[in-house]
C-alpha positions as CSV (number, residue, x, y, z in Angstrom):
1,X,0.0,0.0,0.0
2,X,2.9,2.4,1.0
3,X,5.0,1.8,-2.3
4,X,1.6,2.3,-4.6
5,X,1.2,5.7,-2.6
6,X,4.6,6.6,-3.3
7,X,4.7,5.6,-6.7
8,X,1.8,7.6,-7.3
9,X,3.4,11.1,-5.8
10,X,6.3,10.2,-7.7
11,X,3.8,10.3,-10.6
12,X,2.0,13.2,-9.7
13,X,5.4,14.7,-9.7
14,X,6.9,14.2,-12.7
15,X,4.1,14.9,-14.6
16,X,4.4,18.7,-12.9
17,X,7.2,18.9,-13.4
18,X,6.6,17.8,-17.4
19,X,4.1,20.5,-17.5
20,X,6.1,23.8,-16.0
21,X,8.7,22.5,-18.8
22,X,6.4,22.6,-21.6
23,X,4.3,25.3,-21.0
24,X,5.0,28.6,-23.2
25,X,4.9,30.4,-19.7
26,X,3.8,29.6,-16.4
27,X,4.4,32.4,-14.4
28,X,2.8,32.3,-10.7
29,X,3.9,36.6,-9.7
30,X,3.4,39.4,-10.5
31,X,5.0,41.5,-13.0
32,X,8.1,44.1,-11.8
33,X,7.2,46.8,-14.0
34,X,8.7,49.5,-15.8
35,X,7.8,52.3,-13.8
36,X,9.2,53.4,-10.4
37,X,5.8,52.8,-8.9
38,X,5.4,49.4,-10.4
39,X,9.0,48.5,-8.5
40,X,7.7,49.9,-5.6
41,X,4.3,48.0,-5.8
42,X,6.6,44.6,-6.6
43,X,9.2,44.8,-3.9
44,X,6.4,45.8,-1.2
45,X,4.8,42.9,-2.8
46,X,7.7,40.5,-2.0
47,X,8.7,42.0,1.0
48,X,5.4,41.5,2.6
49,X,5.3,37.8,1.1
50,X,8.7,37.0,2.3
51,X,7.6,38.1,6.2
52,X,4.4,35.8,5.9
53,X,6.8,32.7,4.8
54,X,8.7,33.1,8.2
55,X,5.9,33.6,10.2
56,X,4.2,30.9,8.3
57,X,7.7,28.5,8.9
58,X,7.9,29.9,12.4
59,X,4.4,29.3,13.5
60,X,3.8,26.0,12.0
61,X,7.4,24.8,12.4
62,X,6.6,25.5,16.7
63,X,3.5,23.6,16.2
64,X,4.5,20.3,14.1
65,X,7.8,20.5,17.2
66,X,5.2,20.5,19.4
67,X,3.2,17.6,18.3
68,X,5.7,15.7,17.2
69,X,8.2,16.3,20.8
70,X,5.0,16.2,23.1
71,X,2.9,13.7,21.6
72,X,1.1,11.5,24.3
73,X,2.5,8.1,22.9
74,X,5.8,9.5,24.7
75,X,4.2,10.0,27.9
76,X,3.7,14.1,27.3
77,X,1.4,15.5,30.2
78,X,-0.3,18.9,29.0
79,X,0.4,21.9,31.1
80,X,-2.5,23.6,32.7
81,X,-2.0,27.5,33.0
82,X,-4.0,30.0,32.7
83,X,-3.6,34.2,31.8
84,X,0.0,34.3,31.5
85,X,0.6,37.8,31.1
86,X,3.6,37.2,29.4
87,X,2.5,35.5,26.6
88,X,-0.5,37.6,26.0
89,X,2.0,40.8,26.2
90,X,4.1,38.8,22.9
91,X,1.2,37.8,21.1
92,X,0.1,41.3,21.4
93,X,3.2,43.5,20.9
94,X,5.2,41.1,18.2
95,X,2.4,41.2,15.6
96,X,1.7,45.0,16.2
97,X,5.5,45.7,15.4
98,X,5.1,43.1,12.7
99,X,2.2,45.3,11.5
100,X,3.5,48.4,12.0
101,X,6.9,47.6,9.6
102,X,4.9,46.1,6.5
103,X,2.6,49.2,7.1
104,X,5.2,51.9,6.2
105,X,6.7,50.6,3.0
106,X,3.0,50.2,2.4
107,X,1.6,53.6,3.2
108,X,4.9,55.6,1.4
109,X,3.7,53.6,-2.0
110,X,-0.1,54.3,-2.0
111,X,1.0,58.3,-1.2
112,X,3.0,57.9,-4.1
113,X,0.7,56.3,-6.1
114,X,-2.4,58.9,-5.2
115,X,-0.1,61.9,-6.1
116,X,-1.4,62.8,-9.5
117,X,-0.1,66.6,-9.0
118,X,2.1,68.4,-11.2
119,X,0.8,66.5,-14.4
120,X,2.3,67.3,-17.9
121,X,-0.2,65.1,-19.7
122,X,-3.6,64.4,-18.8
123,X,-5.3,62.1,-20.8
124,X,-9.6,61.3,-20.1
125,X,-9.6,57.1,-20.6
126,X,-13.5,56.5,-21.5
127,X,-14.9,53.1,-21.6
128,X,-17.5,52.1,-23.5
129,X,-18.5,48.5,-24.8
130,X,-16.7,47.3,-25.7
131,X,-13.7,49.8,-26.7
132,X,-11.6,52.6,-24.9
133,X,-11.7,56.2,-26.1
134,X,-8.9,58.7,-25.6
135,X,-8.9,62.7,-25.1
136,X,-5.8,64.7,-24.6
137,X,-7.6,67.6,-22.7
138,X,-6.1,70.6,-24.0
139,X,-4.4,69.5,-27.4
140,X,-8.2,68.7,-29.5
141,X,-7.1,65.0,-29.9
142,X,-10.1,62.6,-29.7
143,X,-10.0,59.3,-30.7
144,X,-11.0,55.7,-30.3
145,X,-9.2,52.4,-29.7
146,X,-10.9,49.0,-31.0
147,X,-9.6,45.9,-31.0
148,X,-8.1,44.9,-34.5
149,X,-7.2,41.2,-33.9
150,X,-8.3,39.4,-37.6
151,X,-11.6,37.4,-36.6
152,X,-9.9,34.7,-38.8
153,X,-7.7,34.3,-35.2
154,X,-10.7,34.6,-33.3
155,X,-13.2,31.6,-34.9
156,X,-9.6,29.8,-35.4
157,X,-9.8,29.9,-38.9
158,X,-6.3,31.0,-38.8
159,X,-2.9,30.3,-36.4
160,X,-3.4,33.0,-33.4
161,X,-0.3,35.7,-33.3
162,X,1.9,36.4,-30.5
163,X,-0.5,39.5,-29.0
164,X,-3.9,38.0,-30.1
165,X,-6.6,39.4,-28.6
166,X,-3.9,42.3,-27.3
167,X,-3.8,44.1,-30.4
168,X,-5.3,48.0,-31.3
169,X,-6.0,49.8,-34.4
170,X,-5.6,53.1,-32.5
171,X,-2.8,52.8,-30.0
172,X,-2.4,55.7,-26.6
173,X,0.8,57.3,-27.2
174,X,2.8,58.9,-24.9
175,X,6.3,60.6,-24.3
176,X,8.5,59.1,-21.7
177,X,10.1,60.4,-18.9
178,X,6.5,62.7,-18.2
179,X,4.4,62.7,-15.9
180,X,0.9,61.3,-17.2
181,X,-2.7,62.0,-15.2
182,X,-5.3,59.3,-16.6
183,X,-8.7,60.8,-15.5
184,X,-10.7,57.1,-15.8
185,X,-14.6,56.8,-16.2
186,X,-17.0,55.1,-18.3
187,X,-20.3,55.6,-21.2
188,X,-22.2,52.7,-19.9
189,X,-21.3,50.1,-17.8
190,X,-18.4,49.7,-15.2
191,X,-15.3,48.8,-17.0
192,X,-11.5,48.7,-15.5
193,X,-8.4,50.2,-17.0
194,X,-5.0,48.3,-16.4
195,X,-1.9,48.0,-17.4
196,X,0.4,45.7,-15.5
197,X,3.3,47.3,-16.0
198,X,2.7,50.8,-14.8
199,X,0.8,48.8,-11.9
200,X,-2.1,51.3,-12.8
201,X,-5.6,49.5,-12.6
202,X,-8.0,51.9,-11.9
203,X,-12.3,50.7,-12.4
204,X,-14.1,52.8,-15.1
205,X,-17.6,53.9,-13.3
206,X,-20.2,56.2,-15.4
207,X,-20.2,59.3,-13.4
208,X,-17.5,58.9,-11.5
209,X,-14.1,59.9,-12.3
210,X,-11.0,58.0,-11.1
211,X,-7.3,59.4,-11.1
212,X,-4.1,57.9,-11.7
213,X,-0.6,58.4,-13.3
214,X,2.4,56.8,-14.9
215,X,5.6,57.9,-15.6
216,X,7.5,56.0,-18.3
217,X,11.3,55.4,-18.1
218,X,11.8,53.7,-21.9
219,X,9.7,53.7,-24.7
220,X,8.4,50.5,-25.8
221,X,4.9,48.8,-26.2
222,X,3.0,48.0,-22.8
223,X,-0.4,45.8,-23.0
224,X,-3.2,45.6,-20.9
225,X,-7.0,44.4,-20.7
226,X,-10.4,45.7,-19.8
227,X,-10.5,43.2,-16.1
228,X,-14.3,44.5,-15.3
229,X,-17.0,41.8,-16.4
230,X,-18.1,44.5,-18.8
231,X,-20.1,42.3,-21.0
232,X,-20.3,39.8,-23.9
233,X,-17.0,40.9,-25.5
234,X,-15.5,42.0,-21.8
235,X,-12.5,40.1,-23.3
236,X,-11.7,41.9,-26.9
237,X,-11.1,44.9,-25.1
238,X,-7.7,45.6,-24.9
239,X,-5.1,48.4,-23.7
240,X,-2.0,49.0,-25.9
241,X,0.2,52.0,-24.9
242,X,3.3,53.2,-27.0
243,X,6.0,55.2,-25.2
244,X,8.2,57.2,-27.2
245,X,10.9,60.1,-27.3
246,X,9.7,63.3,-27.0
247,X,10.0,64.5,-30.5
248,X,8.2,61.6,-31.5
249,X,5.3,62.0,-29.2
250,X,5.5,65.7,-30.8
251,X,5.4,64.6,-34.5
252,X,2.2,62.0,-33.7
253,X,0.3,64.9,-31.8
254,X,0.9,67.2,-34.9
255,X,-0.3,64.4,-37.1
256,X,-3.7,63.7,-35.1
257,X,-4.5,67.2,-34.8
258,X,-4.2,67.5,-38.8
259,X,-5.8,64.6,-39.0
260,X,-9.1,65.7,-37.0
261,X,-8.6,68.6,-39.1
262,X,-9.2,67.0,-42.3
263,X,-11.8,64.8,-41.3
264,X,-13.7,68.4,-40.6
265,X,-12.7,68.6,-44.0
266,X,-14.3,65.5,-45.4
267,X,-17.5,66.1,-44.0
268,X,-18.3,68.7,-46.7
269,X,-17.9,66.4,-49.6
270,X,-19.9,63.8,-51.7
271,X,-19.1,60.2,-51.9
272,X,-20.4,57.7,-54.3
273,X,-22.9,54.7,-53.3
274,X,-19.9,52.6,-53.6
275,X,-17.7,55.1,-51.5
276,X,-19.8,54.8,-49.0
277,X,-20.6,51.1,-49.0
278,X,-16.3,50.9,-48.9
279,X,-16.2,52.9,-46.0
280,X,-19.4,51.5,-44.4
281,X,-17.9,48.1,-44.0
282,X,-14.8,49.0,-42.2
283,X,-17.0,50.9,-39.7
284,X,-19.4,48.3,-39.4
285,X,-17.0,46.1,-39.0
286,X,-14.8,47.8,-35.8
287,X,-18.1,48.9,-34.2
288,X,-20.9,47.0,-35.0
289,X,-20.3,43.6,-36.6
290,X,-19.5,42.4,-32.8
291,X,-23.5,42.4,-31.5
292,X,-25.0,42.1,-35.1
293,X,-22.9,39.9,-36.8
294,X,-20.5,40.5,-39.9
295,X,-23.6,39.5,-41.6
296,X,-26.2,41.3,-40.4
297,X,-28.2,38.5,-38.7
298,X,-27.7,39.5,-35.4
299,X,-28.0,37.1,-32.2
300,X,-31.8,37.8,-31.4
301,X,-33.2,38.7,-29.2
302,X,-30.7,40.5,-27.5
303,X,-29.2,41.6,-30.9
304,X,-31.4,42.2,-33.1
305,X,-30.4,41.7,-36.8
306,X,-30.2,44.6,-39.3
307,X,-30.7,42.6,-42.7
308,X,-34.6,43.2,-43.7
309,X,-35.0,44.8,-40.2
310,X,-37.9,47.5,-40.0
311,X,-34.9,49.9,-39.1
312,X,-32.7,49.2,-41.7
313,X,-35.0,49.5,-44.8
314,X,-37.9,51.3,-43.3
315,X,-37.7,55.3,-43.4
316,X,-34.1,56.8,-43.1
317,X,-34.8,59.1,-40.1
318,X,-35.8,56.2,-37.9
319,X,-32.6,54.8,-38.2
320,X,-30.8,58.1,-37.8
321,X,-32.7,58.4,-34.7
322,X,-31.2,54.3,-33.3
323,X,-27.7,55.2,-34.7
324,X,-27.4,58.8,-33.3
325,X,-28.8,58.3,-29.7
326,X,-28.7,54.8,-29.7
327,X,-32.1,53.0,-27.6
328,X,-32.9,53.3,-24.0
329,X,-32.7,50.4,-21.6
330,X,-31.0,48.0,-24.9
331,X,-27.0,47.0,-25.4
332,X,-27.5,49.7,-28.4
333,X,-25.4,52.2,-27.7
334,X,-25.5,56.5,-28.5
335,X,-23.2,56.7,-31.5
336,X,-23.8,60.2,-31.8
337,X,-20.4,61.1,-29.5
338,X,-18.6,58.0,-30.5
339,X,-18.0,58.6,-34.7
340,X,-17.6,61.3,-36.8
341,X,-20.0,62.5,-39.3
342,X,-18.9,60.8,-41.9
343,X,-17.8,57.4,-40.3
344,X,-21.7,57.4,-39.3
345,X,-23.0,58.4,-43.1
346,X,-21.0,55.6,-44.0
347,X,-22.2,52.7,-41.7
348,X,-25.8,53.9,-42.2
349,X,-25.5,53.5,-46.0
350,X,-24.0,50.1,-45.5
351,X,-26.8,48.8,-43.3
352,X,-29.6,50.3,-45.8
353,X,-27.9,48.6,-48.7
354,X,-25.8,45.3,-47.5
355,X,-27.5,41.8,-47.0
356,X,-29.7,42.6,-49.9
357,X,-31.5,45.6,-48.3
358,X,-30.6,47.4,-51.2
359,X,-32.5,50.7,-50.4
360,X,-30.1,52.8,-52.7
361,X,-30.0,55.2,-50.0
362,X,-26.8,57.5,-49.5
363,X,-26.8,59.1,-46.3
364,X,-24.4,62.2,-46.8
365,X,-22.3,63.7,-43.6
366,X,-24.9,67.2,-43.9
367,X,-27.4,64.8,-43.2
368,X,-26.0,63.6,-39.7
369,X,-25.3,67.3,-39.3
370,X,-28.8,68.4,-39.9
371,X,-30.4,65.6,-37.7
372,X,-28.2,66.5,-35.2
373,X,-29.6,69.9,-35.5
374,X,-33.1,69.4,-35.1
């Protein structure tokens, strides 16, 4: 009985050990970070762990002693006492000094961590379902970040990349060696905003507005996830920040301000049926395509589907009025604040004319412009 358990543990064993070999990574901590606060958060992290091990390997090393040296086989009588002052003054004094040394590291890092004072960036981190927007209060950069991970990788019609599922077609950029305020909330539902190695993971709440900061040493890429249970797609939310050199950081600022520019620009022009259908797709696609399918079927009831739907065919200011300011107490969100006017002339031509709802509508940016108005 004896040699089956022990060939069985030796088993178990191996067969661990087998696995930690061949996994691709099987780390059990947490990450050290890049940032000073991330090192602090670590090595608080370790040095707290480290003091529970030798209390742990004190405590239960006195107790196994105990049994093991006093065990009544051995002819061990109990002792009989009662209020010993001196043992209630050590249990009493030793943990409070115990407490007192992990709380100072402790306290010094969540000061530093609060302090979001003396900011040269601020950046407003909005979540919404399921993607994170972006404004640069001061500079009139606004913009959105979806997830752009092929959905070949995702129904595993194709091998999976190294970041799938942590990959952005509109990554947060960032100069290094500044200080950066994230002022965190959310459109809809409660969402949280982390990345690991700044050790920043603050919760998005509608209404609310949560602070934090990060100061990057090097440039490089940093990844993150949405970690609320946001919803149906909580997990193709992702967070991809790209430090660079100032003069980089400079050059991209330039370039999104020129680009909201000409997209101001673009609204005053005419596009083609085709055009629009071009443009359409790609928009439906990042933004819609995730509740009502890529082909408009939809997953009803909760999603309703869009191909020879009431909205999409029936008359066009019905479905201005669903797109624009989305519908109350629904998953259907207020698009109206979350693309421009000519991303939202384009989707709503698509929908009217893909699937075979072939409408021939062509819903022009002056027409979001002039709904908007009314």
């Amino acid at each position: 009985m004896r040699s089956r358990l022990v060939y069985r543990a030796l088993s178990l064993l191996l067969s661990a050990i087998y696995a930690a070999d061949v996994s691709a990574e099987y780390g059990l901590n947490m990450p050290r970070g890049v940032t000073e606060v991330s090192q602090s958060v670590y090595d608080l992290h370790m040095t707290i762990f480290w003091i529970c091990v030798v209390i742990g390997v004190v405590v239960f090393g006195v107790m196994f002693y105990s049994i093991f040296k006093h065990r009544k086989s051995k002819g061990a009588v109990a002792s009989q006492f009662h209020e010993s002052t001196t043992v209630e003054v050590l249990w009493t004094i030793v943990p409070a000094i115990i407490l007192v040394a992990m709380a100072w590291p402790a306290t010094t890092t969540l000061i530093q961590m609060y302090d979001t004072s003396d900011s040269d960036v601020d950046i407003k981190v909005t979540g919404y379902q399921w993607k994170w927007r972006y404004e640069y209060l001061g500079e009139g950069v606004d913009f959105f970040s979806n997830l752009s991970t092929p959905k070949e990788e995702i129904y595993n019609t194709k091998a999976k990349n190294e970041n799938y599922l942590l990959e952005v077609d509109n990554e947060l950029v960032v100069p290094i060696n500044k200080k950066i305020r994230f002022l965190i909330t959310a459109n809809d539902v409660i969402h949280s905003w982390w990345v690991p190695d700044f050790a920043v993971k603050k919760d998005a709440i509608p209404g609310f507005i949560n602070e934090s900061w990060t100061r990057i040493p090097e440039p490089g890429i940093y990844r993150g996830q949405c970690t609320e249970l946001c919803g149906k797609d909580h997990g193709f939310m992702p967070v991809v920040v790209r430090a660079v050199e100032q003069e980089e950081y400079d050059a991209w600022l330039l370039a999104k301000q020129e680009e909201a520019k000409a997209a101001a620009e673009l609204a005053k022009l005419t596009f083609t049926l085709e055009e629009q259908m071009k443009r359409g797709e790609e928009v439906y696609n990042t933004n819609c395509a995730a509740c009502h399918q890529a082909n408009g079927a939809g997953i009803p009831p909760a999603f309703p589907a869009l191909k020879g739907s009431e909205i999409a065919v029936g008359p066009v200011e019905k479905h201005l009025e669903v797109v624009v300011n989305g519908v109350q107490g629904t998953a259907m969100q207020a698009y109206g604040s979350q693309l421009n006017d000519v991303d939202m002339a384009a989707v709503i031509t698509y929908e009217r004319n893909a699937w075979g709802n072939d409408t021939g509508d062509n819903i022009s940016a002056k027409d979001i412009v002039e709904y908007k108005q009314k």
